[in-house]
N, C-alpha and C positions, 0 to 999 in steps of 0.2 A: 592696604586697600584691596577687597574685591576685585579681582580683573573685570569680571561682567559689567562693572563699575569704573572704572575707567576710561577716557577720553581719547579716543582716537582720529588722527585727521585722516577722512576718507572721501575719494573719489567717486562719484556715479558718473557711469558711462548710460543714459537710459539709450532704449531701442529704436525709439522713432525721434529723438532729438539730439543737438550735437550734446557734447559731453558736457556737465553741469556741475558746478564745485557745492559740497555741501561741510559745513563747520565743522569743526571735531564736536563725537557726540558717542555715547556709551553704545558697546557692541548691539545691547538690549533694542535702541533704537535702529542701528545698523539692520539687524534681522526684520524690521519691520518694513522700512523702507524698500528692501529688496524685493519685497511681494506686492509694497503697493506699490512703489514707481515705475510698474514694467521694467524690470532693471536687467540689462543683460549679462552687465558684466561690473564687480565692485574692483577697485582699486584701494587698498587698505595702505597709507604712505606714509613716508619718515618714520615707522617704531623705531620709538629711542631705545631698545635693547631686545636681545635674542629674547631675553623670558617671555617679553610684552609679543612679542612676533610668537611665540608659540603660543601664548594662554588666548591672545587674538585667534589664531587656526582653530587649537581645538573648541572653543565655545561657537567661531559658525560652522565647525563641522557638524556640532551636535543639532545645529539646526536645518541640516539637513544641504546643507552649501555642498561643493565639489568645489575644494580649493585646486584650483590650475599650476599653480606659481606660490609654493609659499614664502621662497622672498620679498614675494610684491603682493602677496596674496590677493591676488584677481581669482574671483570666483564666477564659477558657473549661475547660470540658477535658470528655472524651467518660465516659458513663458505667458504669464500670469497678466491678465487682462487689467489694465490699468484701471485705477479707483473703485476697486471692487471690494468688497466685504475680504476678510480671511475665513471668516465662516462658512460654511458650505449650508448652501440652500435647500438643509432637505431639513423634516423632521422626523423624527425618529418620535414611535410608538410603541408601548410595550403591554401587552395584558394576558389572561390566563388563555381568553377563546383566539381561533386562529382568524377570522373575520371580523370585520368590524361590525359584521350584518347579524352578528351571535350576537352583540353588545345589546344592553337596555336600550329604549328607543332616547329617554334622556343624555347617555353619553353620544350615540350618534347625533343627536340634536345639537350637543356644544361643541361636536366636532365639524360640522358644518360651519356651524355660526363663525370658529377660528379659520378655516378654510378659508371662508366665505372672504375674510379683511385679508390673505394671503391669494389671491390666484397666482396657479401655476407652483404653487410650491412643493417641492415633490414631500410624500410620503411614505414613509415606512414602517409598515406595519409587524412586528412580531408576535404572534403568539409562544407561547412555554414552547410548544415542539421544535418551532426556529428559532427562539433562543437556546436553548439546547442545541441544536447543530450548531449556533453559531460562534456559540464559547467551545465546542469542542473544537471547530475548524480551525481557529485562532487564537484561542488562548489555552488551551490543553485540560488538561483532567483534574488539577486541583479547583481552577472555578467552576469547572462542571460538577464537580462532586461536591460545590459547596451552592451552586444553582438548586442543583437535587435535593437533598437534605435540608437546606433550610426553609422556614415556612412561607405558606404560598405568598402572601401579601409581601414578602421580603425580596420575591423571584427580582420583580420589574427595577430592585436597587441594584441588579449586579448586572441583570441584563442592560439596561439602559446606559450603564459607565462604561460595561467594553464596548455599544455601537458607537457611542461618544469619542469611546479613548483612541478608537482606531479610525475611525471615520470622519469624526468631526460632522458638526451640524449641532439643532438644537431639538430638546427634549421636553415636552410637556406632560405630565398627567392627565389623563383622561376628563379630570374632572377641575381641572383649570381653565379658568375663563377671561379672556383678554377682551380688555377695549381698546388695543391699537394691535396692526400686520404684527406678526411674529419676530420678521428682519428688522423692526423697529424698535424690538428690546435692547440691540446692538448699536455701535457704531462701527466704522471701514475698518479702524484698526482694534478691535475688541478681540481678543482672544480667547477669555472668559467671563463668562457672564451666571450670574444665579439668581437668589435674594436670601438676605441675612434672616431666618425662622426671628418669630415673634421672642422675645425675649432674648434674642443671639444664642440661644442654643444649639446652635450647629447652623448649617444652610440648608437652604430648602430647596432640595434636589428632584422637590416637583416643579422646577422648574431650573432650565440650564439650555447652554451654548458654548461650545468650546472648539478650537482649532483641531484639526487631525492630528494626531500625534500629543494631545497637549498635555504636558509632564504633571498638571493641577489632578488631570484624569486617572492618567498612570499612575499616581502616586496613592488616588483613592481607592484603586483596584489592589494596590499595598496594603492598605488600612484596612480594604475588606477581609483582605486572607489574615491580616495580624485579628482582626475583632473575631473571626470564627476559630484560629489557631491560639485566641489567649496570648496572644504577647503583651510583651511591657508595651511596646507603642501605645496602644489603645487604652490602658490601662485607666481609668479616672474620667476619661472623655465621657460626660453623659450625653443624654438624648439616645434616639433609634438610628439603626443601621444605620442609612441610607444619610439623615442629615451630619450624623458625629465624624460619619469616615468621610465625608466631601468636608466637613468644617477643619478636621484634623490634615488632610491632605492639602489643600488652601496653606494653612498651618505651616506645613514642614518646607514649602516651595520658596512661601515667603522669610523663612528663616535663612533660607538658603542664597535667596536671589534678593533681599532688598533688607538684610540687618536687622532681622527677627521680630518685622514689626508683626501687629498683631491685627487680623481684620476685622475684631470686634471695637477697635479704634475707628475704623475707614467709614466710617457712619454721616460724615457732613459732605461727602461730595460723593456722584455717580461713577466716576470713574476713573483709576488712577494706572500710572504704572508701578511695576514692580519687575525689576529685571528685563528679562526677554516676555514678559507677559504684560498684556494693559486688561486689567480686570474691571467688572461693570458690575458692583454691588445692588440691587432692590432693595424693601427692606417691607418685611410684613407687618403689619401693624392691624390694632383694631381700626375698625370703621366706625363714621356718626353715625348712628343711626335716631339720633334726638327726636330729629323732625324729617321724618320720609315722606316719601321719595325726594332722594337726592342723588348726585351724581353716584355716590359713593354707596348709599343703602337704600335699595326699595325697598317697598313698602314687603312684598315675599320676603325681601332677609332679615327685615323687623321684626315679622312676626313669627318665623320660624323658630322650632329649638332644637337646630343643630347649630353644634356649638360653632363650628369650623365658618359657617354662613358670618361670622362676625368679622370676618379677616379679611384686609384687603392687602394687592401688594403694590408698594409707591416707591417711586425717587426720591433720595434722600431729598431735604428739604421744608421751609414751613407751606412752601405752596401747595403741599400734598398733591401733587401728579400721581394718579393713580393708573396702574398702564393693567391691572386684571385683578381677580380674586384667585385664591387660591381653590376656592372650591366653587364650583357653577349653583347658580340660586337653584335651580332643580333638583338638587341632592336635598334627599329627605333620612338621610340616617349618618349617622358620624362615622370617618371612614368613608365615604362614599365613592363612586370611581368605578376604573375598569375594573376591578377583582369583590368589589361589594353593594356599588348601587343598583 
């Protein structure tokens, strides 16, 4: 069996209450608890063997713990505001001009509008020049030299995964349009969030939220240097950049961390775990647009012919919950967005 996998009986000491017993329960969930129950301090008890006492250690080292005591394995852990998101409340923006005030007035228009249901959320804005410092400052010369060289509309796929990978928070396109707050794509313990591309052809990494540090991210930052250096990894995975290396990195976590299921299975329910990750699938789909206006297609994305105007993105489900489109009704050419409308 998987240690990550595995059942361990463990202790919470939280901060502001006395100490509280909680069931044996896999390391995966252990790591999540630590963040949300204000936790000062874990007591990890009875491992019936040294292996189990080590494969315990190293998998919450990896998550960032400071083990105290690895006999009793009581761990540190930093003081995190109880029942708060793991996401961080910013969002990250990527496009070629360095203001948003250079944008069409249509992308400034939908970027209000998502503001408008978010107050107070911060933002992040890069243009090409500060992404460029910013894969040079922390991620070195190969994704910069693969930032440079690749073509423009591809920049915002590499830029957007290292502010993601390192930072954590969530990323929208320019030309993505929401009907509900941003932080309501998520739940408290959400780690990862996207939506499955219309046909599961990869994911659709015009839209995403992920924890700082999160290994789904890092791994796609893998899959970008394997797709530009021609490795076997990549080999056969279709679809573009951006949605095949997040669908394949997805891919290799969950082989890793929860028995190789496959995420184009995960299609009946919004959100599940998998290891130390609880992931939150969308899923694109077309829209009615029979008889407009309706929640789903005005009467503009009726009559429009761009083709992308046909797409909506929903939780799984037949209730069809629809939380935005992929592309804002004001886009009047395919491709649309920060880099071409």
């Amino acid at each position: 069996q998987d240690c990550s996998e595995r059942p361990y009986p463990f202790h919470l000491q939280l901060a502001s209450h006395s100490s509280a017993m909680i069931s044996g329960s896999t390391i995966g969930r252990l790591r999540r608890l630590v963040v949300l129950a204000h936790v000062a301090t874990v007591l990890v008890e009875s491992l019936p063997s040294t292996t189990e006492e080590l494969c315990a250690t190293a998998l919450l080292q990896q998550s960032g713990l400071s083990v105290v005591s690895r006999r009793a394995l009581i761990l540190q852990t930093t003081d995190a505001p109880a029942n708060q998101p793991l996401i961080p409340r910013q969002l990250v923006l990527t496009a070629k001009h360095d203001t948003l005030e250079e944008m069409p007035l249509a992308v400034q228009s939908n970027l209000n509008r998502t503001l408008a249901l978010s107050p107070g959320l911060k933002v992040r804005w890069l243009g090409d020049r500060a992404c460029q410092l910013y894969i040079r400052d922390h991620f070195g010369e190969d994704l910069l030299r693969i930032f440079n060289a690749t073509e423009k509309q591809y920049r915002g796929d590499v830029c957007r995964t290292c502010v993601l990978a390192r930072e954590g928070g969530f990323y929208l396109d320019l030309d993505v349009q929401l009907t509900v707050p941003v932080e309501q794509l998520v739940g408290h313990e959400t780690t990862f969030a996207t939506a499955m591309a219309y046909g599961k052809i990869g994911l659709l990494n015009a839209v995403m939220a992920a924890t700082p540090q999160n290994p789904i991210l890092l791994q796609t930052l893998s899959c970008i240097r394997d797709w530009f250096g021609r490795r076997e990894i990549m080999n056969g995975v279709p679809g573009q950049l951006g949605p095949a290396t997040l669908g394949k990195a997805l891919q290799v976590v969950m082989d890793s961390e929860c028995q190789g299921e496959q995420w184009q299975h995960k299609d009946t329910m919004l959100e599940w775990h998998c290891g130390s990750q609880v992931v939150r699938l969308y899923q694109e789909k077309g829209i009615d647009c029979q008889s407009p206006p309706t929640k789903e297609c005005s009467v503009q994305r009726a009559t429009s012919k761009v083709y992308g105007l046909t797409f909506g993105i929903f939780a799984p489900g037949a209730e069809r919950q629809l939380v935005g489109w992929p592309r804002t009704a004001d886009c009047t050419e395919q491709g649309c967005g920060g880099r071409k409308l």
